[in-house]
C-alpha positions as CSV (number, residue, x, y, z in Angstrom):
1,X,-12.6,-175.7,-155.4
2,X,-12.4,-173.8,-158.6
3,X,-9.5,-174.9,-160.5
4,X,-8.5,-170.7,-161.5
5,X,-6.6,-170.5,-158.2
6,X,-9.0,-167.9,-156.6
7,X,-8.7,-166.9,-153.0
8,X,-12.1,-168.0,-151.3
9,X,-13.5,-164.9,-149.0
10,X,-14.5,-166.7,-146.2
11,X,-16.5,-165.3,-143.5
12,X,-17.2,-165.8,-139.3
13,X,-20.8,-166.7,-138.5
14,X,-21.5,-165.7,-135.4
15,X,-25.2,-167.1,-135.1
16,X,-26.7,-163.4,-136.2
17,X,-25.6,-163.7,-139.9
18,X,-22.0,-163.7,-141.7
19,X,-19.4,-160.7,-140.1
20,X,-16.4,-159.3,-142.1
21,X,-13.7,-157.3,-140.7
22,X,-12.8,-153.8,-141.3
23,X,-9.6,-152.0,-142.7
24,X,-8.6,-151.7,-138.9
25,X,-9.7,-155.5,-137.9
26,X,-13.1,-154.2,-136.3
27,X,-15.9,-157.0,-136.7
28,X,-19.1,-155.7,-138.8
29,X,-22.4,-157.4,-141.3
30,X,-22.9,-155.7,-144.7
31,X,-26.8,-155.1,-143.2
32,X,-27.7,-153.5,-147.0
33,X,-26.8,-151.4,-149.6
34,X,-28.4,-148.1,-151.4
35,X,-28.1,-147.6,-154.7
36,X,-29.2,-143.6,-155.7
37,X,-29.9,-143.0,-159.2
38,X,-29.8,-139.5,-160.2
39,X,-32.1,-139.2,-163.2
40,X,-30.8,-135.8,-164.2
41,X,-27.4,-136.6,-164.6
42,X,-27.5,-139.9,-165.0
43,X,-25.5,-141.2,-162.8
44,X,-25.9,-144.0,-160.1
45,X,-24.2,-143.9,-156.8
46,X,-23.8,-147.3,-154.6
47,X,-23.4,-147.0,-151.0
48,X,-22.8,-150.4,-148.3
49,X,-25.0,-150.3,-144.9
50,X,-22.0,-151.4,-142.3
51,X,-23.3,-152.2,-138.7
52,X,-20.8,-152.9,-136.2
53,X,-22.1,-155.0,-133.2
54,X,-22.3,-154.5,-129.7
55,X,-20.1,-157.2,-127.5
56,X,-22.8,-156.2,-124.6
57,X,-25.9,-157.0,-125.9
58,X,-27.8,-158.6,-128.6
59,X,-27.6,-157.5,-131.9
60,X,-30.7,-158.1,-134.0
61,X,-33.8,-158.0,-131.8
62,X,-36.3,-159.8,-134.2
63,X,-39.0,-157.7,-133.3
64,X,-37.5,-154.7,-134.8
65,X,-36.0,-156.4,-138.4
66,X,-37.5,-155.5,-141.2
67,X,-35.6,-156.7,-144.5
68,X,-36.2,-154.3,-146.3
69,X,-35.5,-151.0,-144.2
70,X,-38.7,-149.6,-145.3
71,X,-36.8,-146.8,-146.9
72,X,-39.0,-143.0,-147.0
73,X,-37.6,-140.0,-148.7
74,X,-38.6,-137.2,-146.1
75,X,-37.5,-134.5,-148.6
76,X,-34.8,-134.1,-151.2
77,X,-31.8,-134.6,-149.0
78,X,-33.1,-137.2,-145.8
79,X,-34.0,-141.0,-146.1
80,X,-35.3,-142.4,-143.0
81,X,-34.7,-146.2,-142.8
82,X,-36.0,-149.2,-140.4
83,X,-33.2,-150.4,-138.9
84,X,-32.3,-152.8,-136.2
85,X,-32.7,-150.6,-133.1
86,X,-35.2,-148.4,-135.0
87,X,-35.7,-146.2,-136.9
88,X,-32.4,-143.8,-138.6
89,X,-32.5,-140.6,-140.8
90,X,-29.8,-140.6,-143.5
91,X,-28.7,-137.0,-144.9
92,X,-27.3,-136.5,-148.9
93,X,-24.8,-137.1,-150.0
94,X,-24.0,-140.2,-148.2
95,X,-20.7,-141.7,-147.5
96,X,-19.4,-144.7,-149.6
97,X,-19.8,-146.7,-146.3
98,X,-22.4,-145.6,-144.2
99,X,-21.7,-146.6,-140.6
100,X,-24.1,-147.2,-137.5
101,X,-22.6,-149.1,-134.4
102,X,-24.8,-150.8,-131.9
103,X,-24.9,-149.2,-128.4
C-alpha cells in the first residue's frame, strides 16, 4: 500500500473485463478512448468509449472483438468503428463520453 494515503480505485470484474460505475450508479467498461488532433488549430480533443452491458445476454461475443476498433474516417465529420456487436458510425463533434449500450 503506498504509504501517501491515496484512495485505491478499485474495480468489479465481472469475467468480461473490469466494470466501473456511472455518476447515476449504472454498471459500464471504458471499451477505448479517441483522441482527435486538430492540426490546424492545434488542439487535441480526448473522448472515453463507455459501453454499458446487457443483463440479458452476453456482452462480448469474441467473434466480433477486434482491439483495435479498426477506426475509418468515412469523410470529414463520420468515423465508423468495429465494435462489439458491429460495426458503429460516430458523427463530429463527439461527446466527452461517448455512450453505446448493449441491446
Amino acid at each position: 500500500m503506498p504509504n501517501s494515503g491515496t484512495l485505491w480505485d478499485w474495480k468489479y470484474y465481472t469475467g468480461q473485463g473490469f466494470a466501473e460505475n456511472d455518476e447515476g450508479g449504472n454498471l459500464f467498461f471504458v471499451y477505448g478512448h479517441i483522441n482527435i488532433l486538430d492540426i490546424a488549430k492545434k488542439t487535441i480533443s480526448k473522448h472515453i468509449i463507455r459501453v454499458y452491458p446487457s443483463k440479458s445476454s452476453e456482452n462480448f461475443p469474441e467473434e466480433n472483438y477486434h482491439p483495435f476498433m479498426l477506426p475509418k474516417m468515412t469523410d470529414k465529420n463520420t468515423l465508423n468503428l468495429t465494435m462489439p456487436r458491429g460495426k458503429e458510425t460516430l458523427v463530429f463533434p463527439f461527446d466527452e463520453a461517448i455512450v453505446f449500450k448493449l441491446p
